[in-house]
Backbone as JSON Lines, residues from 0, in Angstrom:
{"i":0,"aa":"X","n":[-19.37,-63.57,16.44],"ca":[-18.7,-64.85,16.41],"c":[-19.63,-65.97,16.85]}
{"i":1,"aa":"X","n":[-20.33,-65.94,17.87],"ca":[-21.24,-66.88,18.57],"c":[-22.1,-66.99,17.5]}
{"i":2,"aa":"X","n":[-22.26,-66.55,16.47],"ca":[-24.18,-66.45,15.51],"c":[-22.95,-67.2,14.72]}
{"i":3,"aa":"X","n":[-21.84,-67.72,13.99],"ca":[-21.61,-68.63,13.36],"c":[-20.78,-69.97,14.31]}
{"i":4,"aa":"X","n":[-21.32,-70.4,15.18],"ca":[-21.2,-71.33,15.81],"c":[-19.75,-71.62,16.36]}
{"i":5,"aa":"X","n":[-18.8,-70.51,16.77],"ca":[-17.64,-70.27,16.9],"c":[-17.7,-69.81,18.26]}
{"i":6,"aa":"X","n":[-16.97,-70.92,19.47],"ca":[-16.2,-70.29,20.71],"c":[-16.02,-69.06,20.81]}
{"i":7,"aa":"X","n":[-16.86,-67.77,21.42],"ca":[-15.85,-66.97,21.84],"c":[-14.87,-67.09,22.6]}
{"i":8,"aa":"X","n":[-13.93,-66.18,22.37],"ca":[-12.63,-66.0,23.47],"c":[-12.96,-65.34,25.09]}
{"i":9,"aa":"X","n":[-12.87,-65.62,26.04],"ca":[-13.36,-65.71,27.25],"c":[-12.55,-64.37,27.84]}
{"i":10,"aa":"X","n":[-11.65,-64.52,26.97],"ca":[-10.19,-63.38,27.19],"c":[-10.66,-61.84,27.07]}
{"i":11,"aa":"X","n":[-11.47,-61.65,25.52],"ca":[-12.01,-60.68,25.26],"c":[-12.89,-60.5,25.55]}
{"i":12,"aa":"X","n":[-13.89,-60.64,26.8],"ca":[-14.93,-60.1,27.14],"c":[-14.61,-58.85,27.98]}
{"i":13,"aa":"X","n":[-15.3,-57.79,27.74],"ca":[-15.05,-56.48,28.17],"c":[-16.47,-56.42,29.6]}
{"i":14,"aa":"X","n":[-15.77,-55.83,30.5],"ca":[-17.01,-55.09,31.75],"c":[-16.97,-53.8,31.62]}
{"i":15,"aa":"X","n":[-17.64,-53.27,31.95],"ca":[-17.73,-51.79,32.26],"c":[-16.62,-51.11,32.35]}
{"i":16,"aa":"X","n":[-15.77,-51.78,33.42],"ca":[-14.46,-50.72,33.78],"c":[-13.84,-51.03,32.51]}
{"i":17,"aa":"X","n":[-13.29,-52.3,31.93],"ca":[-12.58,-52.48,30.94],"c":[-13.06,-51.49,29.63]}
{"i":18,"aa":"X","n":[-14.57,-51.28,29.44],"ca":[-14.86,-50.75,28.04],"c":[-14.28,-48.99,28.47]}
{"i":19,"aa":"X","n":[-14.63,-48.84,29.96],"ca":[-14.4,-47.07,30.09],"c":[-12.48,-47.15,30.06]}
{"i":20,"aa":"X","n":[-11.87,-47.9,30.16],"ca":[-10.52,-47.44,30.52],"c":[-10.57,-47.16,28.64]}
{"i":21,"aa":"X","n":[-10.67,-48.46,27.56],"ca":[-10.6,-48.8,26.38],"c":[-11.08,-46.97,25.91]}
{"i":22,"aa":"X","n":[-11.84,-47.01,26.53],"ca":[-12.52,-45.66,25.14],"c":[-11.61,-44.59,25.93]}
{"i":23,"aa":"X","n":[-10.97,-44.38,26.96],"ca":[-10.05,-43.41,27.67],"c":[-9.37,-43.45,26.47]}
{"i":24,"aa":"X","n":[-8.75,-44.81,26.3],"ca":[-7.41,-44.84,25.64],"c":[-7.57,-44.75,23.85]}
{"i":25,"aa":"X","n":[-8.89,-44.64,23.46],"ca":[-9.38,-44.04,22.01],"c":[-9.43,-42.3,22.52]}
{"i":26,"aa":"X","n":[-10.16,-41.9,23.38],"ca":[-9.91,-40.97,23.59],"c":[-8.31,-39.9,23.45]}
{"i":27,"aa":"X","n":[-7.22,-40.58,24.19],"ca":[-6.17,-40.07,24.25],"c":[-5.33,-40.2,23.05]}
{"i":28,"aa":"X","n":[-5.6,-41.34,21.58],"ca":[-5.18,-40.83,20.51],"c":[-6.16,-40.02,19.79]}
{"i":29,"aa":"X","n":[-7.23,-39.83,20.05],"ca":[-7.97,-39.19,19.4],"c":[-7.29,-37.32,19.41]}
{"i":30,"aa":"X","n":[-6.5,-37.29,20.63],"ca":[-5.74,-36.36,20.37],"c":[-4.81,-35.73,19.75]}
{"i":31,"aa":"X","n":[-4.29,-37.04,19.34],"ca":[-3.68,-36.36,17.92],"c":[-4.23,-36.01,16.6]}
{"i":32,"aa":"X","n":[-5.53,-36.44,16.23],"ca":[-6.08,-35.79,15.31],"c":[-6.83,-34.66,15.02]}
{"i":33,"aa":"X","n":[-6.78,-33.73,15.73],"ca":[-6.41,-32.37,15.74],"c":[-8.0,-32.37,15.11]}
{"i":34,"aa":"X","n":[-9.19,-32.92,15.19],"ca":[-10.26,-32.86,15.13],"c":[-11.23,-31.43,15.85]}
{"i":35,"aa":"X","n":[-11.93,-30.5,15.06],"ca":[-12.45,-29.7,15.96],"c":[-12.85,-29.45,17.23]}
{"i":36,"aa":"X","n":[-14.28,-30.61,16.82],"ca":[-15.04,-31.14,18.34],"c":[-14.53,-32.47,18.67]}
{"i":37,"aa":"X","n":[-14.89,-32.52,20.18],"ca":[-15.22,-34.04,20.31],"c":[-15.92,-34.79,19.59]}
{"i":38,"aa":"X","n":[-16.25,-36.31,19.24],"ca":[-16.33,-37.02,18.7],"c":[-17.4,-37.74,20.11]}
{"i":39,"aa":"X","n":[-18.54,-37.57,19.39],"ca":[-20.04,-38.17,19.87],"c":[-20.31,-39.38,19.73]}
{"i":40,"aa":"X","n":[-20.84,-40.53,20.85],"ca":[-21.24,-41.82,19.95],"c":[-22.04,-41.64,21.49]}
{"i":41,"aa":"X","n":[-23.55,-42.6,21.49],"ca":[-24.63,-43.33,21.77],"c":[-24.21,-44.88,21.66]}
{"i":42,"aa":"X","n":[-24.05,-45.34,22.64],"ca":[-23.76,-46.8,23.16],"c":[-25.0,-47.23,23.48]}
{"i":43,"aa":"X","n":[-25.51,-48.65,22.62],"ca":[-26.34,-49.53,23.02],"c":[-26.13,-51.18,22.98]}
{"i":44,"aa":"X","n":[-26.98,-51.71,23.31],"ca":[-26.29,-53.62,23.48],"c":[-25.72,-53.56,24.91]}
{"i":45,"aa":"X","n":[-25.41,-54.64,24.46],"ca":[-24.37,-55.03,26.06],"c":[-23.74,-54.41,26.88]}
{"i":46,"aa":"X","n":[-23.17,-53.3,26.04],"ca":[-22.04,-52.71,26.85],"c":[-23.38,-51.45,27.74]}
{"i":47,"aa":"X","n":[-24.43,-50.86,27.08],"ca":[-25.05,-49.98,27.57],"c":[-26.0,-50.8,28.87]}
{"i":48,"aa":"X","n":[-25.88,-51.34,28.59],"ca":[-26.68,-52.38,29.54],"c":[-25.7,-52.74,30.93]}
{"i":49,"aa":"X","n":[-23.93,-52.81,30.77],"ca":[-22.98,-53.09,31.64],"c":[-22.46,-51.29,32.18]}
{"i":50,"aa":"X","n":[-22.92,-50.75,31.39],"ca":[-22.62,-49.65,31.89],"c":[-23.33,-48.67,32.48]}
{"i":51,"aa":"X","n":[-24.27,-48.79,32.39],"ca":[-25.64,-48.06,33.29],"c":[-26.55,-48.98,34.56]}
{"i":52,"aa":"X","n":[-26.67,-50.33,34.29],"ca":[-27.78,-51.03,34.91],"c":[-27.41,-52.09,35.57]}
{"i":53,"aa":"X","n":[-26.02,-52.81,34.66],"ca":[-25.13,-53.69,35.42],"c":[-24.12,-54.47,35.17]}
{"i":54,"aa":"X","n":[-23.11,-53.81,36.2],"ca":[-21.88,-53.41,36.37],"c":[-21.11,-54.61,36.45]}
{"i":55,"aa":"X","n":[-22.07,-55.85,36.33],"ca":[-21.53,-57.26,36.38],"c":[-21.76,-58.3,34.98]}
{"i":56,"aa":"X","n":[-22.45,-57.22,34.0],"ca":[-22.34,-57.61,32.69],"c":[-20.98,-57.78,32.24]}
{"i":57,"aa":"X","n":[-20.57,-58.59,30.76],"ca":[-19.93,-58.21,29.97],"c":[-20.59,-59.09,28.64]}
{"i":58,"aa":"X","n":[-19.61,-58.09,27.87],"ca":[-20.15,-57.95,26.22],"c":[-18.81,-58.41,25.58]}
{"i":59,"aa":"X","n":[-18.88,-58.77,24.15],"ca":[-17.52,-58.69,23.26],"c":[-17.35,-57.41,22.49]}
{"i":60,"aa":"X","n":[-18.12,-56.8,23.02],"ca":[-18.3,-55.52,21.86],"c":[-18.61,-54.41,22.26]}
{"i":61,"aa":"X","n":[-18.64,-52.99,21.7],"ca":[-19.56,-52.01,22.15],"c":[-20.52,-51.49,20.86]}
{"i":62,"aa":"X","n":[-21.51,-51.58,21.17],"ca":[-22.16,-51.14,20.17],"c":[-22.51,-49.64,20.32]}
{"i":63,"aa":"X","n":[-22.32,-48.94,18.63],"ca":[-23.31,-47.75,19.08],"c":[-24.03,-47.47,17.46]}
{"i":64,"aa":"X","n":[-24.61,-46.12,18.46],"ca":[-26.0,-46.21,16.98],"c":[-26.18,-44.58,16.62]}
{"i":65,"aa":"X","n":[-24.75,-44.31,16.84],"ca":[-24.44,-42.57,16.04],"c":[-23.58,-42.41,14.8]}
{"i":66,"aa":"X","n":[-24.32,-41.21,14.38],"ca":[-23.98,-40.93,12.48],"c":[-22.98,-40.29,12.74]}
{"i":67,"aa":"X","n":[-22.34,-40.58,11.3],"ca":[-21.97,-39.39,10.92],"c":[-20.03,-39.26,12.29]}
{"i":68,"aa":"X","n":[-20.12,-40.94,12.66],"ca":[-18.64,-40.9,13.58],"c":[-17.11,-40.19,12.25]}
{"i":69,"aa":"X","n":[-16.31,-40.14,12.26],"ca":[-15.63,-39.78,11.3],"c":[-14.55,-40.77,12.19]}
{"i":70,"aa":"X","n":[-14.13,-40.63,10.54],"ca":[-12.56,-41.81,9.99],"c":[-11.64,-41.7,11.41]}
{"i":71,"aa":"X","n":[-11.19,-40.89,12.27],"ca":[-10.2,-40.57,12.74],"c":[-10.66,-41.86,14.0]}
{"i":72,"aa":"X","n":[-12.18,-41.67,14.41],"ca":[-12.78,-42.11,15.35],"c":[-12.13,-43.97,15.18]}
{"i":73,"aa":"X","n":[-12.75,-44.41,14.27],"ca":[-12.55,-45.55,13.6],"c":[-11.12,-45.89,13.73]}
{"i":74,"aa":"X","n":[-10.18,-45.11,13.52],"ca":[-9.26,-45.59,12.74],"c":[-7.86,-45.47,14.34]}
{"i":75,"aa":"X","n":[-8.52,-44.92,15.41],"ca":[-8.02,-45.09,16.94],"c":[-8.64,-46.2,17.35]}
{"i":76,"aa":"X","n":[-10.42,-45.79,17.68],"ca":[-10.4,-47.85,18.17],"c":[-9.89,-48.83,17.37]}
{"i":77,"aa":"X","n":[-9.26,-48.87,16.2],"ca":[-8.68,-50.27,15.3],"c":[-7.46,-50.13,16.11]}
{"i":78,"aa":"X","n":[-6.53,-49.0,16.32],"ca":[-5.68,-49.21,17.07],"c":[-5.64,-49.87,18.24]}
{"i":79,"aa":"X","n":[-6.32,-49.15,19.66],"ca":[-6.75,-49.63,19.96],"c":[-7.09,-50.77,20.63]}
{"i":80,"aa":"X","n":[-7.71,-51.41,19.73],"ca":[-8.17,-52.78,19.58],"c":[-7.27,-53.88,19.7]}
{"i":81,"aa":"X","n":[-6.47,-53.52,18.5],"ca":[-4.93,-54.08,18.16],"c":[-3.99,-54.21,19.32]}
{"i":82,"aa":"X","n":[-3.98,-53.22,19.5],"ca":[-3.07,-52.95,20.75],"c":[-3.48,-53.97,22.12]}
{"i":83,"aa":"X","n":[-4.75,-53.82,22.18],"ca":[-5.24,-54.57,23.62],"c":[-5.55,-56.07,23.24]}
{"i":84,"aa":"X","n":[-5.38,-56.41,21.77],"ca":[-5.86,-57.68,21.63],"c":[-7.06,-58.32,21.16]}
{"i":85,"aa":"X","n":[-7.89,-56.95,21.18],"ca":[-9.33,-57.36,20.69],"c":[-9.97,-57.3,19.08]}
{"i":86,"aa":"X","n":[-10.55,-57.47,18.61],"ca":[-10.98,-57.67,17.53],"c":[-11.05,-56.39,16.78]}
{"i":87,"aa":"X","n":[-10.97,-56.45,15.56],"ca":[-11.15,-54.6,14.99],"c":[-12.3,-54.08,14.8]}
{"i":88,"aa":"X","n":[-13.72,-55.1,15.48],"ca":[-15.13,-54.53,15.47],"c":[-15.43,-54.13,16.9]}
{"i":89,"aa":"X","n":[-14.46,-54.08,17.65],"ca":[-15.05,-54.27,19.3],"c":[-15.71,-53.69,19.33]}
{"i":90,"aa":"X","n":[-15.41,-51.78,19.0],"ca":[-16.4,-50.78,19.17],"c":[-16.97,-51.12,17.08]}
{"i":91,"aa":"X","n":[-18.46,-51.13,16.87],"ca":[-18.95,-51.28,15.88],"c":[-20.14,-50.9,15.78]}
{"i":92,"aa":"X","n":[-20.75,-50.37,14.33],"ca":[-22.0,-49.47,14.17],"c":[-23.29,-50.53,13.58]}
{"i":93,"aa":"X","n":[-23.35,-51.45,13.46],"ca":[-24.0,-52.57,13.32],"c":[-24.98,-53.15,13.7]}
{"i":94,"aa":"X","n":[-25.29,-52.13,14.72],"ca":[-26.62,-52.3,15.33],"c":[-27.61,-51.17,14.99]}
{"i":95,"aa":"X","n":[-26.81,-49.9,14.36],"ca":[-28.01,-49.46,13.84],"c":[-29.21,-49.48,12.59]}
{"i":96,"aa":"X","n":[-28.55,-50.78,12.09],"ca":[-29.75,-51.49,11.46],"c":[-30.8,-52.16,11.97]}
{"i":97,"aa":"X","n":[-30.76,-51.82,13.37],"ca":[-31.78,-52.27,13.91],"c":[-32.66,-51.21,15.36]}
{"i":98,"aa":"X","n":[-31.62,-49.97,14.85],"ca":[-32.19,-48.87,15.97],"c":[-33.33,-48.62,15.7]}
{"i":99,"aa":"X","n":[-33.98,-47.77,16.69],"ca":[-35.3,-47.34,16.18],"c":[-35.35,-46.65,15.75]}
{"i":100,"aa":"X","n":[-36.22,-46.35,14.84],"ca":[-37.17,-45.19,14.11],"c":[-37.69,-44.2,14.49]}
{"i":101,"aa":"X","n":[-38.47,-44.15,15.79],"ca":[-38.92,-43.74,16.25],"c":[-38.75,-43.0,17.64]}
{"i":102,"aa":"X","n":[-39.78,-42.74,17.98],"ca":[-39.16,-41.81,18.89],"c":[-39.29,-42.51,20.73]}
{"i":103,"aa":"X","n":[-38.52,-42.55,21.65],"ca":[-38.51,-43.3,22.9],"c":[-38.31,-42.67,23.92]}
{"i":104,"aa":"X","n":[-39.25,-43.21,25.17],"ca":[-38.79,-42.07,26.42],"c":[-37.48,-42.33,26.42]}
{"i":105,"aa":"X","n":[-37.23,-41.18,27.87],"ca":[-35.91,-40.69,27.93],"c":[-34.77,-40.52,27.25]}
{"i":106,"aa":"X","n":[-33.95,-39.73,27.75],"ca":[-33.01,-39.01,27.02],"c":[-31.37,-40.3,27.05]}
{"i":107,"aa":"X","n":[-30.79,-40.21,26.39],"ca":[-29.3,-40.75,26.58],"c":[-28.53,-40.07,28.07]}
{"i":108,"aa":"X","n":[-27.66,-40.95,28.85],"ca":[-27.04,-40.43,29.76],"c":[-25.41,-40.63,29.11]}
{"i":109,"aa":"X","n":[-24.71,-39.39,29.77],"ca":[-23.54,-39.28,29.61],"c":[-22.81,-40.55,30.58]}
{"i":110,"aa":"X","n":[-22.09,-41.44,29.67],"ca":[-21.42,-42.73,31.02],"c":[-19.78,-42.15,30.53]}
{"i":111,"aa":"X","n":[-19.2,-41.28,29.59],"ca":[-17.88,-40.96,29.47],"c":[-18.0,-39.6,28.99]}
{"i":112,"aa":"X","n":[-16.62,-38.97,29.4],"ca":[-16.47,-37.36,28.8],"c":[-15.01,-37.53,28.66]}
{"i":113,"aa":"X","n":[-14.31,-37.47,27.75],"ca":[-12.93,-37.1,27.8],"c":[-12.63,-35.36,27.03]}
{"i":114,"aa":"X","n":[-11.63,-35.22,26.57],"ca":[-11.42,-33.99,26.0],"c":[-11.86,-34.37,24.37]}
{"i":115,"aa":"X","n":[-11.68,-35.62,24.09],"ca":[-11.69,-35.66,22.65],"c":[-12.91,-36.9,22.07]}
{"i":116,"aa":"X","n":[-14.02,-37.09,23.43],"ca":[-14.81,-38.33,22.71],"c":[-15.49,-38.62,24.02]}
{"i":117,"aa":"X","n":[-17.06,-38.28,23.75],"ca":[-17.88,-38.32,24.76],"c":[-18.86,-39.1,24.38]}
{"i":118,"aa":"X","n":[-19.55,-39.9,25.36],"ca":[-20.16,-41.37,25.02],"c":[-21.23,-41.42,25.92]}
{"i":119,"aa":"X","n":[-22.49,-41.52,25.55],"ca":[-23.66,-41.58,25.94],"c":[-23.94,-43.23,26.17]}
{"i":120,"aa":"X","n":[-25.21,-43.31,26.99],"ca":[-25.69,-44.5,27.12],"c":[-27.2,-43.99,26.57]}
{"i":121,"aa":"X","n":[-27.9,-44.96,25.61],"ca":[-29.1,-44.98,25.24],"c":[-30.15,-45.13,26.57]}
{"i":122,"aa":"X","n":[-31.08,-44.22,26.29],"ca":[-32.09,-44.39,27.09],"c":[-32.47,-46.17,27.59]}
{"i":123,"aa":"X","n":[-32.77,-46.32,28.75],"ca":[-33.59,-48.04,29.05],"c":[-34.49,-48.44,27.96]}
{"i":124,"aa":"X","n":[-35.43,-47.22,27.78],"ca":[-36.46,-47.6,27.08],"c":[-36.23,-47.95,25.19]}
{"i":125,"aa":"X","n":[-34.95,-46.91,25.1],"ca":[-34.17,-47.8,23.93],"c":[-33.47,-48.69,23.5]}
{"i":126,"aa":"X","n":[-32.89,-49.38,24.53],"ca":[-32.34,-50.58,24.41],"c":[-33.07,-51.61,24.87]}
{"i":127,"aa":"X","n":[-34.38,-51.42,25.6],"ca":[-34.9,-52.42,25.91],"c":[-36.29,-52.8,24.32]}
{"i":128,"aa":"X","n":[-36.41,-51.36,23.98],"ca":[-37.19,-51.97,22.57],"c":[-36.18,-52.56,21.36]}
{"i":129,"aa":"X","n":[-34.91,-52.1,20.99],"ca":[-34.69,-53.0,20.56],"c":[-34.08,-54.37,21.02]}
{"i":130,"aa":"X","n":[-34.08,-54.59,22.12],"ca":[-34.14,-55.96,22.82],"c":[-34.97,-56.93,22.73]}
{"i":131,"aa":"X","n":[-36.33,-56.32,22.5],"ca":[-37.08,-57.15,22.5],"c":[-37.51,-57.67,20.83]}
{"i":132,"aa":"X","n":[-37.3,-56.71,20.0],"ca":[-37.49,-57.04,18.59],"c":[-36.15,-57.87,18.22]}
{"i":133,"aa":"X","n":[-35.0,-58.01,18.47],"ca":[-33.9,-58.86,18.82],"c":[-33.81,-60.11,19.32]}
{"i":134,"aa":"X","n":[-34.78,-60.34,20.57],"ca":[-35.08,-61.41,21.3],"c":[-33.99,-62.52,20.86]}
{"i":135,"aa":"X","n":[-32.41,-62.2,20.96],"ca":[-31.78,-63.21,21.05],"c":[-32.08,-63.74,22.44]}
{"i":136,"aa":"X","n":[-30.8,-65.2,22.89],"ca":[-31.16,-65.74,24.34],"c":[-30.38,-64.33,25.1]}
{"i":137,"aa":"X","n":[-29.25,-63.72,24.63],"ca":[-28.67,-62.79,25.34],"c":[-29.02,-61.33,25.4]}
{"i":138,"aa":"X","n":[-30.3,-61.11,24.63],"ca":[-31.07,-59.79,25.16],"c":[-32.18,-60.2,26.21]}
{"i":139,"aa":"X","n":[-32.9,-61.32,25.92],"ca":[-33.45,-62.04,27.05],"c":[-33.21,-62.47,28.47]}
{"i":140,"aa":"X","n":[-31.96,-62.45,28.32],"ca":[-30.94,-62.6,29.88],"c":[-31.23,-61.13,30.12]}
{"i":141,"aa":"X","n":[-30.91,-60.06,29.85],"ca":[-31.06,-58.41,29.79],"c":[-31.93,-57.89,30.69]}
{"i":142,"aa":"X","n":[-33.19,-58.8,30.33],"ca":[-34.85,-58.37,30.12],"c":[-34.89,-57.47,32.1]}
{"i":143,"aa":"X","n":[-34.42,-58.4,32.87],"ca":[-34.95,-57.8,34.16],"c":[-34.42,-56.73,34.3]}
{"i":144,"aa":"X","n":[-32.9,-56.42,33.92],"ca":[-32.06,-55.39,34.72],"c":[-33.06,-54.65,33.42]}
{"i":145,"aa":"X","n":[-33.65,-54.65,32.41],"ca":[-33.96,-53.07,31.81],"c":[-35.47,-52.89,32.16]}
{"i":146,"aa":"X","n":[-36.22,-54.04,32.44],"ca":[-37.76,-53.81,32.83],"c":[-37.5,-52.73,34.34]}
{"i":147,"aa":"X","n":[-36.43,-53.37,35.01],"ca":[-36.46,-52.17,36.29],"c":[-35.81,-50.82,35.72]}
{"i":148,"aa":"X","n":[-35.24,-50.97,35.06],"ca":[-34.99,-49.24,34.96],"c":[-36.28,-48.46,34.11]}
{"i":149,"aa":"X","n":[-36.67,-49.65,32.98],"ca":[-37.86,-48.67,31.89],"c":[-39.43,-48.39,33.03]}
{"i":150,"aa":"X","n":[-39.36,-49.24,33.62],"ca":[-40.34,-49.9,34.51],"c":[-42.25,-49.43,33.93]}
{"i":151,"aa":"X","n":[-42.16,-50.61,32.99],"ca":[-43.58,-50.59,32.49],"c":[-44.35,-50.84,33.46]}
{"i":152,"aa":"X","n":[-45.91,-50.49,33.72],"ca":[-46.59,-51.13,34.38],"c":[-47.48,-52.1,33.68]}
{"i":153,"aa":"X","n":[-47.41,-52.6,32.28],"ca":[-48.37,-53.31,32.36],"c":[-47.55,-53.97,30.67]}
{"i":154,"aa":"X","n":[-48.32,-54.85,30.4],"ca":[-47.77,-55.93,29.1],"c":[-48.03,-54.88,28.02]}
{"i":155,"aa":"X","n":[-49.1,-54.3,27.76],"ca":[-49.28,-53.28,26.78],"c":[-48.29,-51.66,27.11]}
{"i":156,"aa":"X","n":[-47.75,-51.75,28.12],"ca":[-46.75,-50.69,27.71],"c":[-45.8,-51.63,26.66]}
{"i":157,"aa":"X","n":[-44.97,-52.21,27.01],"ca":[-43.95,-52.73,26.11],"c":[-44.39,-52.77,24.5]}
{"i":158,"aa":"X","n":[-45.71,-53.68,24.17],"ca":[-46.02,-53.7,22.89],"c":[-46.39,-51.96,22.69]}
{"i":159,"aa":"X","n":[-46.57,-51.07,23.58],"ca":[-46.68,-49.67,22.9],"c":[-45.1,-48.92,22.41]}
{"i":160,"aa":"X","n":[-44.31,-49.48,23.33],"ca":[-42.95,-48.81,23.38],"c":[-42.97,-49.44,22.01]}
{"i":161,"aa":"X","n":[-42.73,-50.62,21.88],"ca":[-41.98,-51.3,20.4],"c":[-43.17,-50.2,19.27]}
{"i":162,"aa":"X","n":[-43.99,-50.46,18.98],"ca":[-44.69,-49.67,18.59],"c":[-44.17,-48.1,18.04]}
{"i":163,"aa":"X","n":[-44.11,-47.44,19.03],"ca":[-43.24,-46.11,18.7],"c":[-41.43,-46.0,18.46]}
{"i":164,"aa":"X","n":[-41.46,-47.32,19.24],"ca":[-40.09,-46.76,18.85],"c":[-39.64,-47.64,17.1]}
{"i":165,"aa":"X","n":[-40.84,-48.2,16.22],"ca":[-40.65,-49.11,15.36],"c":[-41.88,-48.54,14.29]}
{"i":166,"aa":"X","n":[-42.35,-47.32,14.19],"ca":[-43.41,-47.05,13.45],"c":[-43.83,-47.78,12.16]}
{"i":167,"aa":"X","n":[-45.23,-47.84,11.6],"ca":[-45.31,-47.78,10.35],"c":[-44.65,-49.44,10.28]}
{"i":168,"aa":"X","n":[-44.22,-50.21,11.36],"ca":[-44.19,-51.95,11.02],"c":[-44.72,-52.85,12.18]}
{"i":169,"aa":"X","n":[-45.5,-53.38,11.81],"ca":[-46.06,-54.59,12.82],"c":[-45.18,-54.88,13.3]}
{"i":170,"aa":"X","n":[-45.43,-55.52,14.78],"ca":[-45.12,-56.24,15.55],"c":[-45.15,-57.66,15.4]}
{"i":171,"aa":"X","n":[-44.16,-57.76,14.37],"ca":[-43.74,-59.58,14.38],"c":[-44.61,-60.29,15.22]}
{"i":172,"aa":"X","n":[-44.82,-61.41,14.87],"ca":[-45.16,-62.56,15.97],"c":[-44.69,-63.21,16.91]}
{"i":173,"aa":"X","n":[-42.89,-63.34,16.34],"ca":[-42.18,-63.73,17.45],"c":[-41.81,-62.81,18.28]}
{"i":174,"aa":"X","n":[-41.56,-61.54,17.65],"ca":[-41.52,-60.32,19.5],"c":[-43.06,-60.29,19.76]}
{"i":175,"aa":"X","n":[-43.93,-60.33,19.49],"ca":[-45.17,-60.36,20.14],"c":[-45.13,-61.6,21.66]}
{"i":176,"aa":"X","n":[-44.84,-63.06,20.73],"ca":[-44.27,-64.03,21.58],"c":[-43.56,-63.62,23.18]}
{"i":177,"aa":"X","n":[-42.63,-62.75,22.62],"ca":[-41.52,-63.05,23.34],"c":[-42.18,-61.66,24.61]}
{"i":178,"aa":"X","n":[-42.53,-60.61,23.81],"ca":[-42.88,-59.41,24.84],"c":[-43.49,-59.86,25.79]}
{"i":179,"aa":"X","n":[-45.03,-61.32,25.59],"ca":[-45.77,-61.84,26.36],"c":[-44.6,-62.64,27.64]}
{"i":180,"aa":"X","n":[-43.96,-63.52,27.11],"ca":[-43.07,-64.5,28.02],"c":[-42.04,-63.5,28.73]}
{"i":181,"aa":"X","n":[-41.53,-62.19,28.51],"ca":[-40.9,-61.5,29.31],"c":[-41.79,-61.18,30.72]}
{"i":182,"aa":"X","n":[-42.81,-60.31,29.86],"ca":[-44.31,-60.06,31.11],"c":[-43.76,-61.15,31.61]}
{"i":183,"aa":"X","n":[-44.76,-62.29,31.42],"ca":[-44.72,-63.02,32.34],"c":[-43.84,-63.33,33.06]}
{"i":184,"aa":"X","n":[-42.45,-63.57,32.64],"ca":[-41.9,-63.55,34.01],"c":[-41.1,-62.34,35.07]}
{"i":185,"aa":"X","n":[-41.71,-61.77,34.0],"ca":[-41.47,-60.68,34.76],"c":[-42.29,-60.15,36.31]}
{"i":186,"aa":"X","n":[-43.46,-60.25,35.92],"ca":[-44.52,-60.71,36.65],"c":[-44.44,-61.53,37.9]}
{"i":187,"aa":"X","n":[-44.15,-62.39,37.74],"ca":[-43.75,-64.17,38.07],"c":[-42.54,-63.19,39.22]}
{"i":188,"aa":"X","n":[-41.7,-62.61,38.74],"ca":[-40.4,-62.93,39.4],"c":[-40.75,-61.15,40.56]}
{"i":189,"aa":"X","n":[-41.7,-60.52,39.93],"ca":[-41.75,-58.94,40.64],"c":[-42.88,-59.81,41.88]}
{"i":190,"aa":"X","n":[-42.65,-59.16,43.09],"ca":[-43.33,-59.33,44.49],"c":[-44.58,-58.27,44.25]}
{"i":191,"aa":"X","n":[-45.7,-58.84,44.9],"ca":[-46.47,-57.83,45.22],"c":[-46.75,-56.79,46.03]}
């Protein structure tokens, strides 16, 4: 909504607790669809960022960046959604046009388990590379809480992370830009 010059609603911003009760309650219709397994998703963006690193974020959305979710999944968060008031993209796959390619330290952490829909948080080092090839102003706000968890030591880790986790494509000019001005204040703002 904000990328076409439109007020968000202040109403629908989700925190942490709000997104874990929300996916409880996808979870608990997910029980009626008599689905084999649980139902897998990898959370990245905002919400992975409010839910692992900080707990005083909020997002309008949850993003995630797993295949292969099935209809049933979808068709509870629209409920859902409906039900609580929020939009029918809250939870949405839309960012994995911009996941990586490649391969990134660490593993995903488990931030939910229910009986019917278990939800990972993307590694730091994956949400912070595509953060930085993103370089909106609101992955840029991001930048500290994920430099301390990925914790590069130096400006050329980051351009290596983007690197692997983005194979086989240059490094834009403007994330080149932007990787430099994070360093730096990153730098700037870390004590010696």
């Amino acid at each position: 909504m904000a990328s076409l010059g439109l007020r968000p609603d202040p109403t629908k911003m989700l925190t942490a607790a709000r997104i874990r009760e929300l996916l409880h309650a996808v979870d608990t219709r997910l029980g009626h669809a008599a689905l084999a397994d649980p139902v897998g998703l990898v959370v990245v963006g905002g919400a992975a960022v409010a839910m692992q690193w900080n707990p005083g974020r909020t997002t309008y959305d949850v993003d995630v960046v797993s295949e292969g979710i099935p209809a049933e999944f979808w068709a509870a968060a629209t409920d859902v959604g409906r039900e609580e008031g929020l939009d029918d993209n809250w939870v949405n796959a839309a960012a994995r046009i911009k996941a990586p390619t490649g391969p990134t330290p660490g593993e995903p952490i488990e931030l939910y388990a229910g009986s019917h829909l278990v939800v990972y948080g993307a590694s730091p080092h994956y949400v912070l590379a595509m953060k930085l090839v993103a370089g909106r102003d609101v992955d840029l706000r991001d930048m500290p809480v994920l430099l301390d968890a990925a914790r590069p030591q130096t400006r050329h880790d980051l351009y290596d992370l983007v690197d692997q986790a983005y194979p086989n494509t240059p490094i834009p000019a403007a994330t080149r830009y932007i990787i430099d001005q994070v360093w730096a204040d990153h730098t700037a703002a870390t004590p010696n």
